[in-house]
C-alpha positions in Angstrom: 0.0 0.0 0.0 2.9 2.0 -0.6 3.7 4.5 -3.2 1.9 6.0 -5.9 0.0 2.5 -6.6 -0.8 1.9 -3.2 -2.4 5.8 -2.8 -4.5 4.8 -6.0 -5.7 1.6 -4.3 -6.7 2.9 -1.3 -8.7 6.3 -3.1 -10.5 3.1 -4.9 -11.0 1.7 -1.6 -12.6 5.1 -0.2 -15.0 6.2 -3.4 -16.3 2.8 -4.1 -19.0 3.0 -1.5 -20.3 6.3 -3.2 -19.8 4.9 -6.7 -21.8 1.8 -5.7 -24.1 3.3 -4.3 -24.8 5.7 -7.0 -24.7 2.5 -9.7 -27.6 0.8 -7.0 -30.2 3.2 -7.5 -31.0 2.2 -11.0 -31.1 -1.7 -9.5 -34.5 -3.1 -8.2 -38.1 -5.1 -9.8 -38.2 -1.6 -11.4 -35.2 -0.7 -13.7 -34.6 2.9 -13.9 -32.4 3.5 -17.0 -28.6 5.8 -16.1 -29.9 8.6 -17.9 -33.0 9.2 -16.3 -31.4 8.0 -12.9 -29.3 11.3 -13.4 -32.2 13.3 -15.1 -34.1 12.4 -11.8 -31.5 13.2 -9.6 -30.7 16.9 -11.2 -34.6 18.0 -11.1 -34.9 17.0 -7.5 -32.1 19.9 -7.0 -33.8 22.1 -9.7 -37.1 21.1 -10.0 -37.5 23.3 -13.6 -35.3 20.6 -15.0 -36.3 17.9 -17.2 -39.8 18.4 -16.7 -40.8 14.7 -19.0 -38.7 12.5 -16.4 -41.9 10.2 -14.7 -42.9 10.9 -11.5 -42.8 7.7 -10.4 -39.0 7.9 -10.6 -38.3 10.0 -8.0 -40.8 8.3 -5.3 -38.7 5.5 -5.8 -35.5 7.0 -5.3 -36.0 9.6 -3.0 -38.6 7.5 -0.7 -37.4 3.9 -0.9 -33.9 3.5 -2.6 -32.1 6.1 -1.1 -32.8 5.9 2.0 -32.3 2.0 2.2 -28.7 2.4 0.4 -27.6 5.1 2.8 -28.8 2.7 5.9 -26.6 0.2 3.8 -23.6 2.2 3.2 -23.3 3.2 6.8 -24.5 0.4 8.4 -21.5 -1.4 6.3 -19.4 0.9 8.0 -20.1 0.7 11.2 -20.5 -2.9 11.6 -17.1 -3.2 10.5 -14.9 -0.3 12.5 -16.6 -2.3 15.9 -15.5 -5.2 14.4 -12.1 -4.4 13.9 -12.2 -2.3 16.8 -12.9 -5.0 19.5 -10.6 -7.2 17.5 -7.8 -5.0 18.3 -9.2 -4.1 21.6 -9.8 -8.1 23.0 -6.5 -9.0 21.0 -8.5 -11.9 19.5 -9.2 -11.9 15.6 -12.6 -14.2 16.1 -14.6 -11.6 18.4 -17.4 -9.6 16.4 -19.5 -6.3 17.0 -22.0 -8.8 18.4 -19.8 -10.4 21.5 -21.5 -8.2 24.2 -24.5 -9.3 23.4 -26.4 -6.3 21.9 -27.6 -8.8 19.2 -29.6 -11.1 21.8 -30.6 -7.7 23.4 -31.9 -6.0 20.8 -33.8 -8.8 19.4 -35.3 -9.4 22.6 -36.4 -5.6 22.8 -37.8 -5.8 19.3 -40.0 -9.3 20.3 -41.5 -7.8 23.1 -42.8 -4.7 21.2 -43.8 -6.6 18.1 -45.5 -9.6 20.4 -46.8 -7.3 23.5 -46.6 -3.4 22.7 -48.0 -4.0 19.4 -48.2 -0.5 17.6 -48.2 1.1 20.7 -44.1 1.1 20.6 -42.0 1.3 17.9 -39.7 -1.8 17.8 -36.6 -0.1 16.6 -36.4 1.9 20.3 -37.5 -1.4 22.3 -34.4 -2.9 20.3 -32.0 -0.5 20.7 -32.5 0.1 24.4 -32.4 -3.6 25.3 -29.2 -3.7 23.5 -27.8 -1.1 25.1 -29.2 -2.4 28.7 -27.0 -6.0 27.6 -24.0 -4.1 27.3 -24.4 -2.6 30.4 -24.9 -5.7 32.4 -21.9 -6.8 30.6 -19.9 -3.6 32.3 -21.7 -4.3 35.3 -20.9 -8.0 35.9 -17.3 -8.3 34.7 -16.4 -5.0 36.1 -16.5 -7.2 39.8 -13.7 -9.5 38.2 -10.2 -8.7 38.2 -9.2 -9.8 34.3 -11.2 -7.3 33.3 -10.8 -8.2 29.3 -11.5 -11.8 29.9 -14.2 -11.3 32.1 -16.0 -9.0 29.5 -16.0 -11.9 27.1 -17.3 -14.4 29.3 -19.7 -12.2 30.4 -20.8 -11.4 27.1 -21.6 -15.2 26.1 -23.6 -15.1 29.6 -25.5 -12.3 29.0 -26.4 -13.3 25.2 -27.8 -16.6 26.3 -29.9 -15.1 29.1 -31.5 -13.0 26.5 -31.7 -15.6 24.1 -33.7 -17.7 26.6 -36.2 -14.2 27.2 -36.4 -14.2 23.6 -37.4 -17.6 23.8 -40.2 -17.3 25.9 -41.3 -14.3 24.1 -41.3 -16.4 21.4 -43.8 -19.0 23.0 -46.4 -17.0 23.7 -46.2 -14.8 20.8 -49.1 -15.0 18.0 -48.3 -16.0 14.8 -48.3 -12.7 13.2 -46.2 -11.5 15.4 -44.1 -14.2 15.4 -43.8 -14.0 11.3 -43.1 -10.3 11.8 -40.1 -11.6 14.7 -38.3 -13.5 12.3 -38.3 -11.4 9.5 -36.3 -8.9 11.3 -34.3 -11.3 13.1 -32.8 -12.6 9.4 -31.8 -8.7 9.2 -33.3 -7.0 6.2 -32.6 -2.9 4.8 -36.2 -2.8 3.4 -38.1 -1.4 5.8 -35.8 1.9 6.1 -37.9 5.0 6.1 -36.3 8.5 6.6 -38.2 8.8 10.1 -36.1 6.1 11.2 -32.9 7.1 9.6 -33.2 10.4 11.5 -32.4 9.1 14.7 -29.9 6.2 14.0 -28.1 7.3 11.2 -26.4 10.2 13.3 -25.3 7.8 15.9 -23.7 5.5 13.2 -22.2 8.1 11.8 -21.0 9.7 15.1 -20.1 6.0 16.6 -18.3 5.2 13.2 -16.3 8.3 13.1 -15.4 8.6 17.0 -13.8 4.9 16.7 -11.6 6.3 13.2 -10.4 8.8 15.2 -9.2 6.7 18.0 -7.5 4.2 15.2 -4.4 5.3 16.6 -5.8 4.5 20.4 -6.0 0.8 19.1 -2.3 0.3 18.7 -1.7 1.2 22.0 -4.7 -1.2 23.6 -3.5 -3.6 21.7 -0.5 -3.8 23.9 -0.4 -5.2 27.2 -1.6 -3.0 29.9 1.5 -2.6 31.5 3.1 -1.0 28.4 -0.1 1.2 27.6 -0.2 2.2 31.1 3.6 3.3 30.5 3.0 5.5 27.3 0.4 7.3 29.4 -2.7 5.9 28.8 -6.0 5.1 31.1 -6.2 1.6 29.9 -9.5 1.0 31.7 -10.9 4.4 30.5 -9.6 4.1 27.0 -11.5 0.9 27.0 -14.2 1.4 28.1 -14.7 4.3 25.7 -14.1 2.1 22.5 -16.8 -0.4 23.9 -19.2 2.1 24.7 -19.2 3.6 21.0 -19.3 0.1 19.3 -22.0 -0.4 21.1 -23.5 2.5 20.7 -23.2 1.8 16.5 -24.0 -1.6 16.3 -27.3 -1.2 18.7 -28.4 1.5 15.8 -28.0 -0.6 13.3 -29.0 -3.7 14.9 -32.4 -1.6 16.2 -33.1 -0.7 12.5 -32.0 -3.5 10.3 -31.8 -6.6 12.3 -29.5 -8.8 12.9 -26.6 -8.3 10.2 -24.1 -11.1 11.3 -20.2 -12.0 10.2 -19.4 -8.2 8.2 -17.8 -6.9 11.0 -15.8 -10.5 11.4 -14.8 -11.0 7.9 -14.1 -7.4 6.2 -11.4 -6.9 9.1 -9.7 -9.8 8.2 -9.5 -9.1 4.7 -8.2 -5.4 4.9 -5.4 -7.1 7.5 -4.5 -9.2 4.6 -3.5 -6.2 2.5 -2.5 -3.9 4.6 -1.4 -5.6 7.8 -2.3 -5.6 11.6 -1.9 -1.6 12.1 -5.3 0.4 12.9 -4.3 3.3 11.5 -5.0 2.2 8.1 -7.1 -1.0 9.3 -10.1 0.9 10.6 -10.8 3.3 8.3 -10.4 0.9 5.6 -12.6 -1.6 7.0 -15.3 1.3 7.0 -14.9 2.0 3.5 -14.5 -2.1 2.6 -17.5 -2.9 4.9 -20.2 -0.2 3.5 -19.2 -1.6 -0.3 -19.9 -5.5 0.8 -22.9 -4.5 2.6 -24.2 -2.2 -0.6 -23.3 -4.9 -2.8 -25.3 -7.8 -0.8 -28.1 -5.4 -0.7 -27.8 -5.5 -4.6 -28.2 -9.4 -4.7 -31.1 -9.5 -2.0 -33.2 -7.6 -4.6 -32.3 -8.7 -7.8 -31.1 -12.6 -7.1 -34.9 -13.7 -7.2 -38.3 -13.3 -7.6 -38.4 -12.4 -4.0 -36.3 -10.2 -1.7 -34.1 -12.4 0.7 -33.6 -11.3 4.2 -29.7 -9.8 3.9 -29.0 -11.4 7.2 -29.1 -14.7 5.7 -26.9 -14.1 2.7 -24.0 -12.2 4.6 -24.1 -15.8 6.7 -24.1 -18.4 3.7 -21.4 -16.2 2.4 -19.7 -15.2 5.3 -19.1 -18.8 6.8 -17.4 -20.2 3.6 -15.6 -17.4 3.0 -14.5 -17.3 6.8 -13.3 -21.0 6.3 -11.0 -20.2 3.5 -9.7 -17.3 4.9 -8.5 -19.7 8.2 -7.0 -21.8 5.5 -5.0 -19.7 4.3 -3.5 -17.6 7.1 -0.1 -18.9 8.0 0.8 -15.8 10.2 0.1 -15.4 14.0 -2.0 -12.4 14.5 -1.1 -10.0 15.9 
């Protein structure tokens, strides 16, 4: 990544979200042609502008398309800095922006709305409050413990099955409606993005996702023992305790609006290690800019691979897991 080539490589890395994104609004059941993609596009600016494009066109883009590509795009992103973020932080390459249990959490907040609450409360709070109230009985609990890293993983499988087994009994009594409804967002999907719900988790994606890039440097350091971090000046418990709070803070928005998205933030980090090594400097934001493209691009095949749309949740997995596989295969290096 070094040199001319390597600056060329990694300005690809960084505009192919945008340029994906941009190619994905013409892709859906209804094909909008390029040159009416951009005809649309300039007369939503300057409404006076290409007065013949169909109407229809721009409820599409502006009310459906758009909103579920920008959910992708940054959802991709932030999925994947908490990935590689705890990675570095828990100095283990298999933990994933899910390990505290925010994904049991939230989709135990998000039954009991859709099964009990009904209308009455919106299933994208319930979610991301419950995931936020896993991580915090993850703090809670393995902050009693001395190894404080260890303990925090431990806990984390703890806490996830507790909520799994509340999710369980939701589960049981729920109706079958609701119980339909339960699964769908479970499998993770990007369909049901509406700006109203953008509003108020895209700005903590953004603001999680962009916090943790600005620590990058932070991760080098925690990814030392504590003795030598503590020796370069920094509050090793503060520091990490900072990094967990905004991963979760990220992942619970994204988890609270699109379900549960697994193995993006375990796999993208990998990869970008293989190219560019184990430094977060250029790991995290790369893994950003890696992450929202893979996530764009499954997107892309969820809508287009068949008659009907398949929950993105599932794809990321059957891809994911294979793809995981062969990457074990082929690393000969110690990590880190």
């Amino acid at each position: 990544m070094r040199g001319k080539k390597g600056r060329l490589i990694v300005l690809f890395f960084f505009l192919s979200p945008f340029l994906l994104m941009l190619a994905s609004l013409s892709i859906g059941r209804y094909h909008i042609p390029p040159l009416d993609l951009g005809k649309t596009l300039v007369r939503t600016v300057s409404p006076a502008s290409f007065p013949e494009v169909p109407p229809e066109y721009r409820d599409i883009l502006l009310r459906i398309r758009l909103p579920r590509l920008l959910l992708a795009l940054l959802a991709g992103a932030a999925l994947s800095v908490s990935g590689a973020s705890l990675q570095a932080l828990f100095k283990n390459p298999l933990v994933n922006e899910y390990i505290l249990g925010i994904s049991f959490g939230a989709a135990f907040g998000a039954a009991l709305s859709l099964v009990f609450l009904g209308k009455g409360f919106p299933p994208q709070i319930a979610a991301f409050l419950f995931a936020l109230a896993a991580v915090l009985a993850v703090l809670v609990v393995s902050g009693r413990s001395g190894s404080h890293t260890v303990s925090l993983l431990l806990t984390g499988v703890i806490v996830s099955a507790f909520f799994q087994a509340l999710l369980a009994l939701v589960e049981f009594f729920a109706n079958p409606y609701a119980l339909q409804s339960l699964f769908f967002w479970l499998m993770g999907s990007l369909s049901l993005a509406t700006w109203s719900d953008l509003s108020v988790s895209l700005p903590v994606m953004g603001l999680g996702t962009a916090a943790l890039v600005l620590m990058r440097w932070r991760l080098n350091v925690l990814s030392l023992s504590e003795e030598e971090a503590a020796a370069l000046g920094v509050n090793v418990r503060k520091e990490k305790l900072l990094i967990i709070v905004l991963t979760s803070l990220s992942t619970a928005a994204v988890t609270a609006v699109a379900g549960v998205i697994g193995w993006i933030g375990l796999i993208v980090p990998h990869l970008v290690r293989m190219m560019v090594g184990a430094d977060n400097r250029k790991v995290v934001p790369l893994s950003a800019a890696l992450g929202a493209s893979v996530l764009i691009v499954a997107d892309d095949i969820t809508r287009v691979a068949a008659s009907f749309e398949i929950p993105i949740g599932i794809l990321t997995s059957l891809i994911g897991i294979p793809f995981f596989i062969f990457l074990l295969g082929r690393s000969r290096k110690v990590w880190l």
